[in-house]
C-alpha positions in Angstrom: 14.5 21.5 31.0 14.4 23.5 34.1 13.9 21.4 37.6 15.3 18.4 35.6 18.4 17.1 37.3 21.0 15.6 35.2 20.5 12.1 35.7 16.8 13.1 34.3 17.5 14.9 31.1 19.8 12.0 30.1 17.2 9.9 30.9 14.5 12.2 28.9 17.1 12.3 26.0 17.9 8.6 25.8 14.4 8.2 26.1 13.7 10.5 23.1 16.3 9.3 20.7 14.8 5.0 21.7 11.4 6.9 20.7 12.8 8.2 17.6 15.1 5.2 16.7 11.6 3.5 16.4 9.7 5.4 15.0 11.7 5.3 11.7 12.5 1.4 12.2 8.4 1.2 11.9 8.1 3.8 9.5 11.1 1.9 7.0 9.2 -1.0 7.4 5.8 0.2 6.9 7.0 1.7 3.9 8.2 -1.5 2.5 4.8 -3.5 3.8 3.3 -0.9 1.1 5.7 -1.2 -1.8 5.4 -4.9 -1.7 1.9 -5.2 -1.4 1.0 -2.5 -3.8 3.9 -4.5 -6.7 1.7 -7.6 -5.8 -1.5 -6.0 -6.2 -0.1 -5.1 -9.6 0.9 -8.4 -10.6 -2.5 -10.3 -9.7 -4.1 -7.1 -11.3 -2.4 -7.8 -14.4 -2.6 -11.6 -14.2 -6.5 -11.2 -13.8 -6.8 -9.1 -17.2 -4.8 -11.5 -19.1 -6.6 -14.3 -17.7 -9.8 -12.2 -18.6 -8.8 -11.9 -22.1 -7.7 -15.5 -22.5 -10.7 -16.3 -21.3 -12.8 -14.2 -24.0 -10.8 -15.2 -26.6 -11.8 -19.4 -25.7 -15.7 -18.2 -25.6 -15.6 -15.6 -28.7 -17.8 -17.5 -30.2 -20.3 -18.0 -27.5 -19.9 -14.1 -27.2 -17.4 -14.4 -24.0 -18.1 -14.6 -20.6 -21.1 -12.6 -20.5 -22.3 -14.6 -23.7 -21.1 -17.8 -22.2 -23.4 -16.8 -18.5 -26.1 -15.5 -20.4 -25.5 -12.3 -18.5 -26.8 -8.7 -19.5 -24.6 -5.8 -19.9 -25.9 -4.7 -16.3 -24.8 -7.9 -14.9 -21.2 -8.0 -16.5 -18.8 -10.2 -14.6 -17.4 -9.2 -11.5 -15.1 -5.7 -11.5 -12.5 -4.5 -9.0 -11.7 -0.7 -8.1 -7.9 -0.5 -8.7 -6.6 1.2 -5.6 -3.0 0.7 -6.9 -2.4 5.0 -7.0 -4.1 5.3 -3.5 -1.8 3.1 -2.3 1.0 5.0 -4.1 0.1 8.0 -2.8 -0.5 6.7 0.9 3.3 5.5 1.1 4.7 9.0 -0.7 2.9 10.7 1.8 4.2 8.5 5.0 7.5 9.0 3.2 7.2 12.7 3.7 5.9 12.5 6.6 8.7 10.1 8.0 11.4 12.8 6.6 9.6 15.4 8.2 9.5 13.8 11.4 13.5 13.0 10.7 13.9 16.5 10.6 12.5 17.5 14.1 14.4 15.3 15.7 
């Protein structure tokens, strides 16, 4: 850094590595925030099918929920998107992107 005195480029350096020290601190722990959530959005997932089917199999004979609600095939109980690959993809992509950034520094 030309102009820079010493005092200041130590200061710019020690500045930078805080900056980057941080940056991976946040990034390990966003990480993390995603595995866990998206292991737990897995579970309930799960835990909602089985319920589901548990449930079907108490009202067979009332033809299950639907049956049971007197529901049409267009008004079928209540479905959820599963976002469980965006999610994996969102964290393999900060991943990369954290390694990248590693890399520069």
């Amino acid at each position: 850094l030309w102009g820079c005195s010493k005092g200041k480029l130590y200061s710019h350096l020690n500045i930078r590595q805080h900056t980057r020290l941080w940056l991976h601190v946040l990034s390990n722990w966003t990480n993390y925030a995603f595995r866990e959530r998206n292991i737990q959005i897995q579970q309930v997932s799960k835990m909602a099918l089985q319920n589901r089917l548990a449930l079907d199999m108490l009202l067979l004979k009332e033809q299950g929920v639907r049956g049971m609600l007197n529901l049409t095939n267009g008004e079928c109980c209540i479905t959820t998107h599963n976002t469980t690959t965006t999610i994996e993809e969102a964290w393999k992509k900060m991943k990369e992107l954290s390694e990248q950034t590693r890399k520069l520094f």
